[in-house]
PDB file of N, CA, C and O in Angstrom, chain B, residues numbered from 101:
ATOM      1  N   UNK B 101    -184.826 108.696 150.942  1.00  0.00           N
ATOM      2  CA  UNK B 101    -184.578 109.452 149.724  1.00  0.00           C
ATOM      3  C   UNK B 101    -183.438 110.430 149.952  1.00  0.00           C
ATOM      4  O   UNK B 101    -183.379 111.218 150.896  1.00  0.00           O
ATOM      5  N   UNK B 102    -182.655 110.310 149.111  1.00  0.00           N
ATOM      6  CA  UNK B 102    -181.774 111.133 148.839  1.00  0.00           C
ATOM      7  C   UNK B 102    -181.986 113.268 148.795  1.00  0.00           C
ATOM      8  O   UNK B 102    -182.785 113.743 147.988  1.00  0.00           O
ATOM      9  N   UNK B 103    -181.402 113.939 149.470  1.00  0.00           N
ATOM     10  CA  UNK B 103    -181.760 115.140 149.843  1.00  0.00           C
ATOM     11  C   UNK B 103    -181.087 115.784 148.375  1.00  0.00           C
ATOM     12  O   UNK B 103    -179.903 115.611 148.086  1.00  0.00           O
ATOM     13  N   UNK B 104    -181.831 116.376 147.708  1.00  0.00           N
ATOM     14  CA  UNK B 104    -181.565 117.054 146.636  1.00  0.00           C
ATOM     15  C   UNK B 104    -182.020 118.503 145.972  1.00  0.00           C
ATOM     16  O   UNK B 104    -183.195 118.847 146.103  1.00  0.00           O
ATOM     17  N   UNK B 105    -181.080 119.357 145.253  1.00  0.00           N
ATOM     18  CA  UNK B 105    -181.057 120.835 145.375  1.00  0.00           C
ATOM     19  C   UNK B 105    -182.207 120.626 144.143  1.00  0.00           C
ATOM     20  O   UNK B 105    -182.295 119.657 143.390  1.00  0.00           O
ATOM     21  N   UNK B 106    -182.744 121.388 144.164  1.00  0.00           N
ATOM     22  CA  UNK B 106    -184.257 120.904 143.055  1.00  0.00           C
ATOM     23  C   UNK B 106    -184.076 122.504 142.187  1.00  0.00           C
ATOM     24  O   UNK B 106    -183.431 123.415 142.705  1.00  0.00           O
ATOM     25  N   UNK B 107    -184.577 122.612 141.174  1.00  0.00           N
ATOM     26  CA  UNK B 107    -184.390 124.164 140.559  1.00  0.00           C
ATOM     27  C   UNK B 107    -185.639 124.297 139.505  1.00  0.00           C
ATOM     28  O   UNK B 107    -186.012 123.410 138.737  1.00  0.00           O
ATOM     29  N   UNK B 108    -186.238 125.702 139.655  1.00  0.00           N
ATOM     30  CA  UNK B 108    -187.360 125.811 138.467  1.00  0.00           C
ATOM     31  C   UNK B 108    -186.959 126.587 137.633  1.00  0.00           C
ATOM     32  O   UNK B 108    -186.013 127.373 137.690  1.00  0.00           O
ATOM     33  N   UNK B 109    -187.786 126.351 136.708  1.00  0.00           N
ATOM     34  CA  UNK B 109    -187.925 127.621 135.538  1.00  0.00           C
ATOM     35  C   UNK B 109    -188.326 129.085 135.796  1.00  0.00           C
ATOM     36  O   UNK B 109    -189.535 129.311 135.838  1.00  0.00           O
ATOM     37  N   UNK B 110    -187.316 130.294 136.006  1.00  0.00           N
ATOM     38  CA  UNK B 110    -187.901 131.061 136.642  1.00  0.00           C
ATOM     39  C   UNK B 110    -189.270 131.976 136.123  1.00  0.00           C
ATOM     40  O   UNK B 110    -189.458 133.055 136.685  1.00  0.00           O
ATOM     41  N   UNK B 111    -189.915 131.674 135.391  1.00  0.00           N
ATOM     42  CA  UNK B 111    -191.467 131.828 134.492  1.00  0.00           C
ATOM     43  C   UNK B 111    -191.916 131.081 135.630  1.00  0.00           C
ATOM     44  O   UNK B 111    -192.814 131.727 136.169  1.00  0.00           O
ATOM     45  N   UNK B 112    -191.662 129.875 136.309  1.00  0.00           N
ATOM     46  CA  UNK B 112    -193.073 129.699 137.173  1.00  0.00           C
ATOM     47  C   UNK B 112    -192.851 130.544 138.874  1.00  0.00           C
ATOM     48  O   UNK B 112    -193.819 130.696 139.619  1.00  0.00           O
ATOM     49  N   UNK B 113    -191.509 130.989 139.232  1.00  0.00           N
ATOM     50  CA  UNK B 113    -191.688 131.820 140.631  1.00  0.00           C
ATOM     51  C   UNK B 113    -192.315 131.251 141.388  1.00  0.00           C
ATOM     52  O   UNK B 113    -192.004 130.063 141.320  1.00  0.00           O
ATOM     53  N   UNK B 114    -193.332 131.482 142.374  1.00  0.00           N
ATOM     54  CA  UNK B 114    -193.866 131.115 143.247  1.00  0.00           C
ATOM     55  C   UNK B 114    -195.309 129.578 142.763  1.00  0.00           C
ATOM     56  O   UNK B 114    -195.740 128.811 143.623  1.00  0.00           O
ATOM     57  N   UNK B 115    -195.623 129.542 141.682  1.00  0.00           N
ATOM     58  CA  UNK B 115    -196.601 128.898 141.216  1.00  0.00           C
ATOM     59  C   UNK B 115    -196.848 127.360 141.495  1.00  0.00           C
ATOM     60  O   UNK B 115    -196.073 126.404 141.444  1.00  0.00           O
ATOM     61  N   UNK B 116    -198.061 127.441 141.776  1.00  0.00           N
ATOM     62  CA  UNK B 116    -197.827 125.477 142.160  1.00  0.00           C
ATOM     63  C   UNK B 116    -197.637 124.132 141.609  1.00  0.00           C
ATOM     64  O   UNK B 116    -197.531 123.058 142.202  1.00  0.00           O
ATOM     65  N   UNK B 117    -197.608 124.517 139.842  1.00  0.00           N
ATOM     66  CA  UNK B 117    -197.477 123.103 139.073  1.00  0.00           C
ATOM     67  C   UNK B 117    -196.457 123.665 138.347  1.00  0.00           C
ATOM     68  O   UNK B 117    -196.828 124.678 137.754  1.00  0.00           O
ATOM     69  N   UNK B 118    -195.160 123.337 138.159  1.00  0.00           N
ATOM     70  CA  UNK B 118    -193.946 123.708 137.562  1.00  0.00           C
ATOM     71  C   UNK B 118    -193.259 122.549 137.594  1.00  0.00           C
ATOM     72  O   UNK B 118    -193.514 121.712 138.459  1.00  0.00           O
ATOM     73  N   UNK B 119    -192.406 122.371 136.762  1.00  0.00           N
ATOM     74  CA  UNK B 119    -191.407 121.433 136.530  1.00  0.00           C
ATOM     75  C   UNK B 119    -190.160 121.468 137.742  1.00  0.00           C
ATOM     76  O   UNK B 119    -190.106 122.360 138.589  1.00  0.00           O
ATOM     77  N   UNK B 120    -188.965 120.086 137.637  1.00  0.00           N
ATOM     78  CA  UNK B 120    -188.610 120.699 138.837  1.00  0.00           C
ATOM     79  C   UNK B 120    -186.950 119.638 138.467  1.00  0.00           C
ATOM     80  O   UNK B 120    -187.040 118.411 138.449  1.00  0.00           O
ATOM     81  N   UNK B 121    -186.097 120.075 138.305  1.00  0.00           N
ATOM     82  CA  UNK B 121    -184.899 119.323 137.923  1.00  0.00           C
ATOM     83  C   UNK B 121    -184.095 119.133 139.389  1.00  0.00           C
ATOM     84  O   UNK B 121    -184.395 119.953 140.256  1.00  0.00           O
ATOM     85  N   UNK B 122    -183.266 118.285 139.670  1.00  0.00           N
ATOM     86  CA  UNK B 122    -182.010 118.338 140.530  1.00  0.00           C
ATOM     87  C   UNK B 122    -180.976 117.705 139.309  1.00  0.00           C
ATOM     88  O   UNK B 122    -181.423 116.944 138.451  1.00  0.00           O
ATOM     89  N   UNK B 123    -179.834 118.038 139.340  1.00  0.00           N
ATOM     90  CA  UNK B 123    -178.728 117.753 138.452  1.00  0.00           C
ATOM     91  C   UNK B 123    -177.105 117.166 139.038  1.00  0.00           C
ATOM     92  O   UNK B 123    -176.339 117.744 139.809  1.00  0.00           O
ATOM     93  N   UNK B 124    -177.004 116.340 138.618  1.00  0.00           N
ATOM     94  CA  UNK B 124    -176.054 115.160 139.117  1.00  0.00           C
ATOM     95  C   UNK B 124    -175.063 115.042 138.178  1.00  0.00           C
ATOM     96  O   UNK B 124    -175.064 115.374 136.992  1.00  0.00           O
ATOM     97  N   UNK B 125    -173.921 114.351 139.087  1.00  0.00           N
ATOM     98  CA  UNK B 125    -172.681 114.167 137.699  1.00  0.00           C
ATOM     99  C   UNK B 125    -173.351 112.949 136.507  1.00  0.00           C
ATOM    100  O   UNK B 125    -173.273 112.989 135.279  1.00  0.00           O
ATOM    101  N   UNK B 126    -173.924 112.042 137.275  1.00  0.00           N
ATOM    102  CA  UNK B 126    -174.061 110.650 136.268  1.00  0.00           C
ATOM    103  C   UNK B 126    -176.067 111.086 136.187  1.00  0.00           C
ATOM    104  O   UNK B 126    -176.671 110.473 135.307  1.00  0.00           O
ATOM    105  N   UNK B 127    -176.371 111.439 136.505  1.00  0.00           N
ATOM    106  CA  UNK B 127    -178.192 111.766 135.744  1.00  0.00           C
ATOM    107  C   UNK B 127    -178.983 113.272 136.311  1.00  0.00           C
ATOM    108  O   UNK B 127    -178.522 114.130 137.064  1.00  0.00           O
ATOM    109  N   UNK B 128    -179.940 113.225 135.829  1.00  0.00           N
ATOM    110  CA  UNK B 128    -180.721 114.000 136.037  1.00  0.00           C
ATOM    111  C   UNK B 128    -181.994 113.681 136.340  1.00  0.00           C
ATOM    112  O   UNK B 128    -182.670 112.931 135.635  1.00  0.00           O
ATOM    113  N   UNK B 129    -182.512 114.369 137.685  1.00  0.00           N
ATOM    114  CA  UNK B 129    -183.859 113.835 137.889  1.00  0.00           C
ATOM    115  C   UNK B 129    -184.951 114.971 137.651  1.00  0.00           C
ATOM    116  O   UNK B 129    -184.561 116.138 137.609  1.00  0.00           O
ATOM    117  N   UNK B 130    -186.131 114.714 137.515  1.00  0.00           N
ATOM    118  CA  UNK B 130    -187.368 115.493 136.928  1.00  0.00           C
ATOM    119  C   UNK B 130    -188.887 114.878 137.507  1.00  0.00           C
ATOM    120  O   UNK B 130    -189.441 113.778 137.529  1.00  0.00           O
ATOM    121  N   UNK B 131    -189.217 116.353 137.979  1.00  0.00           N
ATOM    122  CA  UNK B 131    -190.324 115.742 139.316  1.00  0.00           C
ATOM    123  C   UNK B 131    -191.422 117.396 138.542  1.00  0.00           C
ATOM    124  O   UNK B 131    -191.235 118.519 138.073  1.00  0.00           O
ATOM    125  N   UNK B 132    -192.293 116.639 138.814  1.00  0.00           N
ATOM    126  CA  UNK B 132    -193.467 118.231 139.132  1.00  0.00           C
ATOM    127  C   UNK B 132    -193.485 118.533 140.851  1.00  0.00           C
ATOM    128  O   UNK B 132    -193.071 117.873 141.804  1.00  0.00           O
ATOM    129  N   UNK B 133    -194.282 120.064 140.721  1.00  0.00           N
ATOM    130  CA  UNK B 133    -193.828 120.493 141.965  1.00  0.00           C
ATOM    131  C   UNK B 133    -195.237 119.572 142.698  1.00  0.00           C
ATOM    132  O   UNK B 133    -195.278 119.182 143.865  1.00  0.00           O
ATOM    133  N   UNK B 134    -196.158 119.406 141.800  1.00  0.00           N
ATOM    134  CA  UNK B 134    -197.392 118.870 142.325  1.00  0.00           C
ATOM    135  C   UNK B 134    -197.381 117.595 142.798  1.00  0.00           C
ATOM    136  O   UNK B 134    -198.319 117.269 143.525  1.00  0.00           O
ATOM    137  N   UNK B 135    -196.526 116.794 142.550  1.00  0.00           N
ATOM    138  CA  UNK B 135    -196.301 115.549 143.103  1.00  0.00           C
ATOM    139  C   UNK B 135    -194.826 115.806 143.327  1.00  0.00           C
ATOM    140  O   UNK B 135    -194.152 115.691 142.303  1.00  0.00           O
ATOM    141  N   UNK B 136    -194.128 116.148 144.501  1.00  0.00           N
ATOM    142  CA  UNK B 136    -192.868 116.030 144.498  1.00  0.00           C
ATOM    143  C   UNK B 136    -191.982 114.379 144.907  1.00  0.00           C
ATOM    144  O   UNK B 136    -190.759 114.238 144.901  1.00  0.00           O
ATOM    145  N   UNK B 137    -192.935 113.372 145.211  1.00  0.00           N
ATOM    146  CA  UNK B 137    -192.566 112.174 145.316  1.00  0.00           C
ATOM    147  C   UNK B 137    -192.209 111.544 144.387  1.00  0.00           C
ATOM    148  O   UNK B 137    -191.394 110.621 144.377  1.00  0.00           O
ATOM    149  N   UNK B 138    -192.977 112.135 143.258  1.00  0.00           N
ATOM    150  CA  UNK B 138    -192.417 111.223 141.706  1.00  0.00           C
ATOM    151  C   UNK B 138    -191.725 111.777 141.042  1.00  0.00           C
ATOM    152  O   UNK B 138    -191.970 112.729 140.302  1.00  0.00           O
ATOM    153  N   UNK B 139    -190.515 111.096 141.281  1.00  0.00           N
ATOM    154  CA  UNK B 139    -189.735 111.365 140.569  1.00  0.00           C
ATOM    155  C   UNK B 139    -189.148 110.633 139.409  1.00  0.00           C
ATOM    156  O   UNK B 139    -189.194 109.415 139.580  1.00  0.00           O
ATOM    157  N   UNK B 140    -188.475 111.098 137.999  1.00  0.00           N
ATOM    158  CA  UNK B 140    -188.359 110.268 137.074  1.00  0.00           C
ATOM    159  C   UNK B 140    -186.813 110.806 137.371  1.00  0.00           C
ATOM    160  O   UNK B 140    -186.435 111.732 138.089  1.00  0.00           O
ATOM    161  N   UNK B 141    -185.998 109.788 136.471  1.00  0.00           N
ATOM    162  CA  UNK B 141    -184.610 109.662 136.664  1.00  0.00           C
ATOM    163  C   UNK B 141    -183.913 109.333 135.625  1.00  0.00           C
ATOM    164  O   UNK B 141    -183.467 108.189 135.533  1.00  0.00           O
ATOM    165  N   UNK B 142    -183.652 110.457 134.469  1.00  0.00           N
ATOM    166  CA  UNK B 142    -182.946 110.300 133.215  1.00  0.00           C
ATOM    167  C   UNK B 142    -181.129 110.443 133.174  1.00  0.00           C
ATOM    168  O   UNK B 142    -180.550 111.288 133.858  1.00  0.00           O
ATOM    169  N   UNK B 143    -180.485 109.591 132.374  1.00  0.00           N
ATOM    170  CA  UNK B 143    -179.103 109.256 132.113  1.00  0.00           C
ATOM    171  C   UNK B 143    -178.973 110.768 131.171  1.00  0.00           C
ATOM    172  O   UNK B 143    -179.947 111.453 130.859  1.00  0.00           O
ATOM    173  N   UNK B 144    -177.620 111.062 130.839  1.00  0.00           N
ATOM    174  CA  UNK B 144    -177.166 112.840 130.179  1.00  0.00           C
ATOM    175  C   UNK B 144    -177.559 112.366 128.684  1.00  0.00           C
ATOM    176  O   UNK B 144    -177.709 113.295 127.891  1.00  0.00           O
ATOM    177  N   UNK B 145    -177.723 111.236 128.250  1.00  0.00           N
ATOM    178  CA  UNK B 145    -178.116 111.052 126.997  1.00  0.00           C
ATOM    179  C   UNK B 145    -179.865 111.344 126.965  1.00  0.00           C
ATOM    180  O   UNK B 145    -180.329 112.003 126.034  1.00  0.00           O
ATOM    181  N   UNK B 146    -180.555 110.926 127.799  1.00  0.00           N
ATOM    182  CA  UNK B 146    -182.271 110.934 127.818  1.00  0.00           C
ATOM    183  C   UNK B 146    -182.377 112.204 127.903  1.00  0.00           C
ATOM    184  O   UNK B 146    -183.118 112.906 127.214  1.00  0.00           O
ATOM    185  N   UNK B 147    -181.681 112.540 128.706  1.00  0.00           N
ATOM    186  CA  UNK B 147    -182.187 114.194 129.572  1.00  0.00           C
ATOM    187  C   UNK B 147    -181.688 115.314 127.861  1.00  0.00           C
ATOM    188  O   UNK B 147    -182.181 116.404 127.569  1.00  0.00           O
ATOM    189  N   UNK B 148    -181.030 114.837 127.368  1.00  0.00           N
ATOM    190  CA  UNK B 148    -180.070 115.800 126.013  1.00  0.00           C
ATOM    191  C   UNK B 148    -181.434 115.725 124.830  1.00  0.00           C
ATOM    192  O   UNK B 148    -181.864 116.666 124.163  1.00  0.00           O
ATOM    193  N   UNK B 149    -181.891 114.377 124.838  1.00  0.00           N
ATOM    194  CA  UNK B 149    -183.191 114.212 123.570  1.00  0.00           C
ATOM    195  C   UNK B 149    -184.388 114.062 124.322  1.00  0.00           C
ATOM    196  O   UNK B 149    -185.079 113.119 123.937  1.00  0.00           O
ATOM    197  N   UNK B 150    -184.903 114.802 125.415  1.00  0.00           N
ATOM    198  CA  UNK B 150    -185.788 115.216 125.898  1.00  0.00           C
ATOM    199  C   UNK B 150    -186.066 116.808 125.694  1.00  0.00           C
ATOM    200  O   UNK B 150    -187.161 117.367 125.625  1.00  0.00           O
ATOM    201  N   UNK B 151    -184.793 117.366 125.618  1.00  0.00           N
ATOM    202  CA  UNK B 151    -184.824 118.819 125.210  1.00  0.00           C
ATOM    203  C   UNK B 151    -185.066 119.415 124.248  1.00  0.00           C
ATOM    204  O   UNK B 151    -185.745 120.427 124.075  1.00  0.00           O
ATOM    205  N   UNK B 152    -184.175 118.422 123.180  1.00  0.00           N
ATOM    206  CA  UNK B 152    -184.096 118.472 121.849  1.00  0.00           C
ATOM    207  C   UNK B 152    -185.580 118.158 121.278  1.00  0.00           C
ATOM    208  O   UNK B 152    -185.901 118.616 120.182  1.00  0.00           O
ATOM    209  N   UNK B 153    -186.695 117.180 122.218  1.00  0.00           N
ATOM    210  CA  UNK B 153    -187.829 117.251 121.554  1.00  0.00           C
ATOM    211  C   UNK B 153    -188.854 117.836 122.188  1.00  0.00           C
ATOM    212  O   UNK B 153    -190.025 117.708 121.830  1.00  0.00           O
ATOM    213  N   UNK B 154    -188.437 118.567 123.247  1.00  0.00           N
ATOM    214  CA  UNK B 154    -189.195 120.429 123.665  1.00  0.00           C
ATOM    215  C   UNK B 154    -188.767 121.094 122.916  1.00  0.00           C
ATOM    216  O   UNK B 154    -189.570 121.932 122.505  1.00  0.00           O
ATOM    217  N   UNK B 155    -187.110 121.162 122.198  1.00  0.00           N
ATOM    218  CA  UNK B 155    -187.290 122.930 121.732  1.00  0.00           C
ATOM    219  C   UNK B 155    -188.641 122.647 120.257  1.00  0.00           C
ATOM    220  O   UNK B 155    -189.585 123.327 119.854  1.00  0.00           O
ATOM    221  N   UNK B 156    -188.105 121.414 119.880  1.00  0.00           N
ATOM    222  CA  UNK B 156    -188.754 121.043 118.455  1.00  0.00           C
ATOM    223  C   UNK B 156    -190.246 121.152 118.498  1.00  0.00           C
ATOM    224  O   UNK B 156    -190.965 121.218 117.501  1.00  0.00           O
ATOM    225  N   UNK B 157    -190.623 121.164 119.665  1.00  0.00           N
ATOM    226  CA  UNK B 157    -192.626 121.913 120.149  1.00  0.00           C
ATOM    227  C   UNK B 157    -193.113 120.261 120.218  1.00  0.00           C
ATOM    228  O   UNK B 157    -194.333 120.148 120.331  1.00  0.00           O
ATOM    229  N   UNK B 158    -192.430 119.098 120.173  1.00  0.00           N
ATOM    230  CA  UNK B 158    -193.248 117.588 120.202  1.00  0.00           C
ATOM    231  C   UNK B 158    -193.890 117.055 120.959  1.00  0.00           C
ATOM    232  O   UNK B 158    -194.299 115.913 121.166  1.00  0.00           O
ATOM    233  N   UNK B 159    -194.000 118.648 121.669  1.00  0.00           N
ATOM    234  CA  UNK B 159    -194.819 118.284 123.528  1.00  0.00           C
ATOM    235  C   UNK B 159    -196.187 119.273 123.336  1.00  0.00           C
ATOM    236  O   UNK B 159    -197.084 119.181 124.173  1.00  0.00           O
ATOM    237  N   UNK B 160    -196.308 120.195 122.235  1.00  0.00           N
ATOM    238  CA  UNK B 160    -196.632 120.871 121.964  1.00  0.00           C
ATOM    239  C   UNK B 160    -198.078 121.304 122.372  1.00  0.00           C
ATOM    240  O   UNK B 160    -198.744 120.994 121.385  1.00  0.00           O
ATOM    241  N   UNK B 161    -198.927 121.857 123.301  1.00  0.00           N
ATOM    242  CA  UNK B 161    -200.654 121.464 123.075  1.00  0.00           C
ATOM    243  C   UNK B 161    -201.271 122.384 122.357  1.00  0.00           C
ATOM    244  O   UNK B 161    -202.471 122.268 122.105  1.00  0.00           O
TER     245      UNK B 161
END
């Protein structure tokens, strides 16, 4: 596996289930901190309407 700079949301600080991005010229990858093996691997178009349907609350609980 590829060695990669990983970054959180700083709302989670030290906490153990947080989201977890590394950012690339051609994608973006997205891992929880709780499983850091799985990783998913979105193109700048997925990663752009993944956001767009967080700010919109479509994740909402």
């Amino acid at each position: 596996m590829e060695n990669r700079s990983w970054i959180r949301p700083s709302a989670c600080s030290n906490a153990g289930n947080c989201p977890e991005v590394s950012i690339t010229s051609d994608a973006v990858y997205v891992r929880s901190s709780l499983r850091p093996d799985a990783i998913a691997q979105l193109d700048v178009s997925e990663w752009r309407d993944l956001l767009s349907a967080i700010r919109a609350g479509e994740f909402a609980v």
